[in-house]
C-alpha positions in Angstrom: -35.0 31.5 3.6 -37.8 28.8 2.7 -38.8 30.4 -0.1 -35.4 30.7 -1.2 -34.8 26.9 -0.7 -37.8 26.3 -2.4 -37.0 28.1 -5.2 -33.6 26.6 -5.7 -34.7 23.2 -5.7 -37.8 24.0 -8.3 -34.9 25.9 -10.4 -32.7 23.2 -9.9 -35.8 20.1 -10.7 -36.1 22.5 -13.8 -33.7 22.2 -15.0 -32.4 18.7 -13.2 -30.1 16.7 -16.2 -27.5 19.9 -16.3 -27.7 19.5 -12.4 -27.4 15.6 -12.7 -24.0 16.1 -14.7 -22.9 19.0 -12.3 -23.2 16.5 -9.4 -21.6 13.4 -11.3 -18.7 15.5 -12.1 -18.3 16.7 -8.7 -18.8 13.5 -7.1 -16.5 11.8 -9.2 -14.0 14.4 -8.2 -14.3 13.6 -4.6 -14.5 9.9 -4.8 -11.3 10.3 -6.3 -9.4 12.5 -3.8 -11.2 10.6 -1.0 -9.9 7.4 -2.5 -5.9 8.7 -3.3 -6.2 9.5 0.8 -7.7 6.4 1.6 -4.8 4.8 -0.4 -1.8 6.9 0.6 -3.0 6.2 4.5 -3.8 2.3 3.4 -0.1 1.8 1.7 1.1 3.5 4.8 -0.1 1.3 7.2 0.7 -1.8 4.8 4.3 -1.1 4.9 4.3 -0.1 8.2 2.6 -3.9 8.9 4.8 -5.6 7.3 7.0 -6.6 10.3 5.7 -6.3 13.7 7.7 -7.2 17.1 11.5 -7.2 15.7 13.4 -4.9 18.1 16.3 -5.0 15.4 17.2 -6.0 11.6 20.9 -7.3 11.3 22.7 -7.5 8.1 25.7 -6.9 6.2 26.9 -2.7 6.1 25.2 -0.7 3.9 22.2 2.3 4.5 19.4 0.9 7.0 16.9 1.4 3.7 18.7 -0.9 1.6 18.5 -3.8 4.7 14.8 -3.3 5.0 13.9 -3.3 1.6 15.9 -7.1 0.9 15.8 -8.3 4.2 11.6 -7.9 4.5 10.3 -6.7 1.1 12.4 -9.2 -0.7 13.4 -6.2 -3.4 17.3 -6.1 -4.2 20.4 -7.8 -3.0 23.0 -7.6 -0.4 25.8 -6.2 -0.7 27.4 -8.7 1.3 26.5 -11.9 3.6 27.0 -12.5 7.2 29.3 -15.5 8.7 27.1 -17.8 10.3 29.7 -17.4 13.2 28.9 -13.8 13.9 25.0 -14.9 13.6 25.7 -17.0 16.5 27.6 -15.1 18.7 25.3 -12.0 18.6 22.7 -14.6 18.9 23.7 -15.5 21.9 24.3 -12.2 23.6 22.2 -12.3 26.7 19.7 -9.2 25.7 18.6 -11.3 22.3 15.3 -13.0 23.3 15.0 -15.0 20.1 16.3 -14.6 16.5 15.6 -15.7 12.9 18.0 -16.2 10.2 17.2 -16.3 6.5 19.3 -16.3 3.6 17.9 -15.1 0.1 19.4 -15.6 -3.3 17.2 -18.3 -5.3 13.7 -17.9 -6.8 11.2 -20.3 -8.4 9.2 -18.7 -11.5 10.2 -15.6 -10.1 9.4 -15.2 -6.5 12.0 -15.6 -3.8 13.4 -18.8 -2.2 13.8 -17.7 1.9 16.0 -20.1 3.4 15.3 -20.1 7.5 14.7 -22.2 10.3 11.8 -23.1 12.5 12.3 -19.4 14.5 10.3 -17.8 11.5 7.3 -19.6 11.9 7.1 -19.2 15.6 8.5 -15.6 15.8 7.6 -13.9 12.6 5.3 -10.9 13.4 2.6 -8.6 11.0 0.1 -6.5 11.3 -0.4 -6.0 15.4 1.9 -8.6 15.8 -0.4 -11.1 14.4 1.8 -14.8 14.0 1.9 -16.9 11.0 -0.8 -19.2 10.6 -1.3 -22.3 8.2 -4.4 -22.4 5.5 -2.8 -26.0 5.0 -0.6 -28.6 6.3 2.9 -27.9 8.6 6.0 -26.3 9.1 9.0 -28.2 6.8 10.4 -31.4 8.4 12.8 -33.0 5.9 15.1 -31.9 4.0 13.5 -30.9 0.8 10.0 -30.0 2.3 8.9 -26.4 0.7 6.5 -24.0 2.6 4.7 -21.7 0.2 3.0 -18.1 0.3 -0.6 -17.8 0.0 0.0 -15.6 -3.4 2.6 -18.0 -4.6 0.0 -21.3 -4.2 -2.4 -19.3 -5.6 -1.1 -18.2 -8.5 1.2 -21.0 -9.4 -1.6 -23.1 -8.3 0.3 -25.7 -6.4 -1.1 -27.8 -3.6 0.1 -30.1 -0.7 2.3 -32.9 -1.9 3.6 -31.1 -5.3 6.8 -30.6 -6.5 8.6 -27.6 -7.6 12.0 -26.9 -9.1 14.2 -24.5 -7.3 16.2 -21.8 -9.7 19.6 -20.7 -8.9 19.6 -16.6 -8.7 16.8 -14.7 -9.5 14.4 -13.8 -12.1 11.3 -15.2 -13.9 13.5 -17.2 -16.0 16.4 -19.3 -15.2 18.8 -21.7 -17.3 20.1 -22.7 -14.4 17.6 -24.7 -11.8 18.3 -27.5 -9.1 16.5 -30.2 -11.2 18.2 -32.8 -9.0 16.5 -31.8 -5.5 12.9 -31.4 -6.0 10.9 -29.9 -3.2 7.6 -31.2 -1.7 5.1 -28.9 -0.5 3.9 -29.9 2.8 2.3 -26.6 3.7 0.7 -23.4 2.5 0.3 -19.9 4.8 -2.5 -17.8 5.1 -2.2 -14.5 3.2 -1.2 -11.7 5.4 -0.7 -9.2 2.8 2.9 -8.8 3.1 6.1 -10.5 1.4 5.4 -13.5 3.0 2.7 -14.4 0.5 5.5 -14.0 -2.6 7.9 -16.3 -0.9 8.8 -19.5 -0.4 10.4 -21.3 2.5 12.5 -24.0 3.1 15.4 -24.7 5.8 18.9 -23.3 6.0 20.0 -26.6 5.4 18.3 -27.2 2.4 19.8 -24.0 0.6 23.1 -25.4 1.9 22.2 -29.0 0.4 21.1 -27.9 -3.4 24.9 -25.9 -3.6 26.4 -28.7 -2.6 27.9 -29.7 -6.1 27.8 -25.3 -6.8 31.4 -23.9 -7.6 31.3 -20.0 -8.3 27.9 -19.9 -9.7 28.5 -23.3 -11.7 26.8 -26.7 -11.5 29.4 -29.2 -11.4 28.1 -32.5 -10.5 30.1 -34.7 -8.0 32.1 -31.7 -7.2 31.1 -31.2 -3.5 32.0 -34.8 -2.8 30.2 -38.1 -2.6 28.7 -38.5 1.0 24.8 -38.5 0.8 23.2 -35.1 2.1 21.2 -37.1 4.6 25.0 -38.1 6.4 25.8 -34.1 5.9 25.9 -31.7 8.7 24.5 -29.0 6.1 25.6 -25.9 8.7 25.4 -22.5 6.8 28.7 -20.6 6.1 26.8 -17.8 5.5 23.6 -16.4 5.6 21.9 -13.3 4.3 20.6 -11.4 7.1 18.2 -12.2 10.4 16.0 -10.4 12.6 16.2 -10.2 16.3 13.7 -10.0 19.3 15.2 -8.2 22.8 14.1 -9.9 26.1 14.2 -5.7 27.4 13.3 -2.6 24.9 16.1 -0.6 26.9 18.9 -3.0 25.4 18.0 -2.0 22.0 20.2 1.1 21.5 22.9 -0.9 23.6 23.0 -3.8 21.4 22.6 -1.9 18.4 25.8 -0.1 19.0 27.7 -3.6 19.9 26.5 -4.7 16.6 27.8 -1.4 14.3 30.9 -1.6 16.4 31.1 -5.2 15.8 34.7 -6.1 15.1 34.4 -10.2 13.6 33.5 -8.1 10.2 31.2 -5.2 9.4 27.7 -5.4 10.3 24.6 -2.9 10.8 21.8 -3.3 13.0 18.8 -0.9 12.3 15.4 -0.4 13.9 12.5 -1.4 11.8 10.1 1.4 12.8 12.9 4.3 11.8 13.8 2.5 8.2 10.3 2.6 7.3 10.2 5.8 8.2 13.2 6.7 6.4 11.6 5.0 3.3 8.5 6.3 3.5 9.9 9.8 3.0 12.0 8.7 0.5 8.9 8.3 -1.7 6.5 10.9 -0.1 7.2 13.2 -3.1 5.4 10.8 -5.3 2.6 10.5 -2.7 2.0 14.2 -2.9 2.1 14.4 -6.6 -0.6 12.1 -6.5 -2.4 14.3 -3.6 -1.9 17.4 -6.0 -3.3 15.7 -9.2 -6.8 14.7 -7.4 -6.7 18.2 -6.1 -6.6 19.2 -9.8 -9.2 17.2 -10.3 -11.8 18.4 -7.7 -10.5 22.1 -9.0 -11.2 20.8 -12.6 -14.4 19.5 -11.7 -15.8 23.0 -9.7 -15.0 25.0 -13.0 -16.8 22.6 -14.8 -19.6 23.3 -12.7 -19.0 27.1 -13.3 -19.0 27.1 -16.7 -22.1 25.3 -17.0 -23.9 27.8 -14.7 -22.1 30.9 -16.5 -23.3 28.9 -19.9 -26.7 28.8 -18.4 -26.9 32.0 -16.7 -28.5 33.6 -20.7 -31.0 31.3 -20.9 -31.8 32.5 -17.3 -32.2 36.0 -18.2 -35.9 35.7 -18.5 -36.5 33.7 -15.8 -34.3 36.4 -12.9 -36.0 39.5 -14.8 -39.5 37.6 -13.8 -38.0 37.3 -9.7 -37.0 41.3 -10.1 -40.3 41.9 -11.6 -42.2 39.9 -8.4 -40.0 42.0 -6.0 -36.8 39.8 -5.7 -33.9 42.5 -4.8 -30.8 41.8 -6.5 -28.7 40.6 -3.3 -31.5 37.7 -3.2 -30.6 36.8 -7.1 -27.5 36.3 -6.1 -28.1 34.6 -3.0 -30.3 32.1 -5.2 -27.2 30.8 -7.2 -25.0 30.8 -4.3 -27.1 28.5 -2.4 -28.3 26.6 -6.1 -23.5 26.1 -6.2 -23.7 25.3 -2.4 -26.6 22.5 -2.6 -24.9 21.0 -6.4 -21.8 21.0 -4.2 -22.8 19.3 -1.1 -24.9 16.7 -3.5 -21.8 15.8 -5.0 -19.9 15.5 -2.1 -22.3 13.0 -0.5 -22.9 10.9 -4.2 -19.0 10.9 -4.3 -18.8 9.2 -0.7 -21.4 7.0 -1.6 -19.2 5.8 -4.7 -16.3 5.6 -2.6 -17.5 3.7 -0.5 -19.3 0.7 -2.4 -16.1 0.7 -4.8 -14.0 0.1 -1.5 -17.0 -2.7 -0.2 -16.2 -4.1 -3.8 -12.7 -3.9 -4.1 -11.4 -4.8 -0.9 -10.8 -8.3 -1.1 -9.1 -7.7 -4.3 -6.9 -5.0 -3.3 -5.5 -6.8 -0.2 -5.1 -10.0 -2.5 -3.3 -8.0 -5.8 -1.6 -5.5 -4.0 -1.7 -6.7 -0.3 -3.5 -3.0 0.4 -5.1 -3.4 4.0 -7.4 -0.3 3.5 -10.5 0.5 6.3 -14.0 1.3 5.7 -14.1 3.5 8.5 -15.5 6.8 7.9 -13.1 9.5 7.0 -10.2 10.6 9.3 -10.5 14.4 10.9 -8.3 15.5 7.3 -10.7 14.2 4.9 -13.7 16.0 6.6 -11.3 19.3 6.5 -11.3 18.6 2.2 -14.5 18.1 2.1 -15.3 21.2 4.0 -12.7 22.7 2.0 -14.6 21.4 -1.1 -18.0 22.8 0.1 -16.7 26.2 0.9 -15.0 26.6 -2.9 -18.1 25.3 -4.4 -19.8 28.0 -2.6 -17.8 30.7 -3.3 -18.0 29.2 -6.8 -21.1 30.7 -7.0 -20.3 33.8 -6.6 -19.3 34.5 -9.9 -22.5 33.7 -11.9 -24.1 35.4 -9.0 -22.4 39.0 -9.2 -22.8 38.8 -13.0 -26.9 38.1 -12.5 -26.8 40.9 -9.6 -26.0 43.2 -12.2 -28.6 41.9 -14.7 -31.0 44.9 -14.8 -34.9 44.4 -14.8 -35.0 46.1 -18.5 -32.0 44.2 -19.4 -33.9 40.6 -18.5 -37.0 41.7 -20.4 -35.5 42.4 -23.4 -36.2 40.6 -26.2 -33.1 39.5 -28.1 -32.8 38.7 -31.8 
């Protein structure tokens, strides 16, 4: 078997650019399927992160997937608000440790405007229930005081103490803006990767106070009266949704029926865990179309390897005749390009781990920043060692192809000069 090693790598040195290409093919095969994995597991656990420690999610009826996706992934509309009434009575129910209310509905240069209260900020979970933190300045104290998203300061590059123009509705572009309450921003989160980063937040009674003069989606000035907003009690009609934290995990179910059953006007209360559940299945069949294409892929790149070796195998005639000649039997011909697939294989699969690995060391910090992906450089999960093996073993048995056609490569055959 040393001999045969030995021989494998002196045929392989030989004849090392082909092998060079067999191995960058390969390894970019694997980087690539070891990357989608590392992605499909990292967008996982991102939306999974998004919201940590909410026992329930309370909105307006319509399907649980619909209330996740506005309510904590800003994306869509309700279909309907809730009365700030029924927000305070099932507020007040005795199970409901704490609660947070938020109404959505206006943007700024297209990100969303979350009106909420002081709850957010103190209650507001991602990650393992990590809390919101501030990179600068404070929670909002007056009226018109604006707390931004790490994205949104970034990109809009805005900084403590400017003013921004609130638009009414969404959309990148709006003719139709609350130029006559400017916001100050008096602080600026921390990215966490989630929503939180592409929104802005003010209080409940600031959304309240720039509708003021508001009739049916109009600006009319003097229209909601003349007392100064400071003299205004500002208390929400309605809000959009809010999130609620149990003082006992065996009163969810209980207070989740109260809330469907709920007779004030139709409401839904779903668990966070099961939505995302819901809606990661929703879109799994797009995650394993993307699972099948890097498949394709690594398949793609193992028959590039073989056609390179079947390519080579005539040029090789000469060279197996001379190893029959020396007393080489043909089993051990075709146990020489076996173990020549197996060790272009296994090179490939380590240079394509290797690539992996400094593109993730690389790309990290922008991922999480662009696309708020929270992937690990751990080594890979008990799956992706079952690929690779899996990649290993077809390699292998890649080899036996070229090798069956050299086992039948007779010694006259090989020495046979060919014009």
């Amino acid at each position: 078997m040393k001999l045969m090693l030995g021989l494998v790598y002196k045929s392989l040195f030989n004849r090392r650019l082909t092998a060079l290409m067999i191995i960058c093919s390969i390894a970019v095969s694997v980087a690539l399927l070891l990357g989608v994995e590392k992605v499909r597991h990292g967008a996982k656990q991102s939306f999974s992160s998004t919201i940590a420690g909410t026992d329930l999610i309370v909105g307006a009826r319509s399907g649980s997937v619909q209330l996740l996706l506005y309510s904590v992934f800003r994306i869509g509309n309700a279909t309907n608000n809730v009365s700030w009434q029924s927000y305070q009575d099932i507020a007040a129910n005795p199970n409901v440790a704490w609660s947070i209310p938020f109404s959505l509905g206006d943007s700024h240069r297209g990100y969303r405007v979350l009106g909420t209260t002081d709850a957010y900020f103190e209650h507001y979970r991602y990650g393992k229930k990590r809390p919101l933190t501030f990179s600068q300045g404070a929670p909002f104290q007056q009226l018109h005081d604006v707390v931004l998203g790490a994205e949104v300061a970034a990109k809009l590059d805005y900084h403590l103490g400017d003013q921004i123009i609130i638009a009414h509705g969404m959309g990148n572009t709006s003719f139709s803006k609350h130029k006559d309450q400017p916001f100050t921003v008096t602080g600026i989160l921390a990215a966490t990767g989630t929503p939180v980063d592409r929104t802005l937040h003010v209080s409940l009674r600031a959304i309240e106070a720039i509708h003021v003069d508001w009739q049916s989606g109009a600006y009319i000035p003097g229209s909601g009266g003349k007392t100064p907003l400071q003299e205004r009690a500002l208390e929400p009609q309605q809000i959009t949704a809010f999130l609620l934290g149990l003082s006992s995990k065996m009163a969810t179910f209980q207070l989740q029926r109260y809330i469907s059953n709920y007779r004030a006007e139709p409401l839904q209360a779903v668990l966070p865990g099961v939505a995302l559940q819901e809606l990661w299945g929703m879109i799994g069949i797009a995650e394993k179309a993307l699972l099948l294409i890097s498949v394709f892929v690594v398949v793609s790149g193992l028959f590039s390897m073989l056609t390179v070796l079947l390519t080579g195998l005539n040029e090789r005639r000469r060279e197996l005749a001379i190893l029959r000649s020396v007393g080489a039997r043909p089993v051990q011909i075709m146990l020489l390009l076996v173990l020549e697939t197996a060790l272009l294989t296994l090179l490939g699969i380590i240079l394509g781990m290797v690539l992996l690995y400094s593109g993730l060391m690389l790309g990290l910090p922008w991922l999480e920043e662009a696309y708020g992906l929270q992937l690990s450089m751990s080594l890979p999960q008990l799956a992706e060692f079952k690929l690779l093996f899996l990649i290993l073993i077809a390699g292998t048995l890649t080899g036996l192809i070229p090798g069956y056609r050299a086992y039948r490569y007779s010694l006259a055959d090989g020495m046979t000069v060919r014009i």
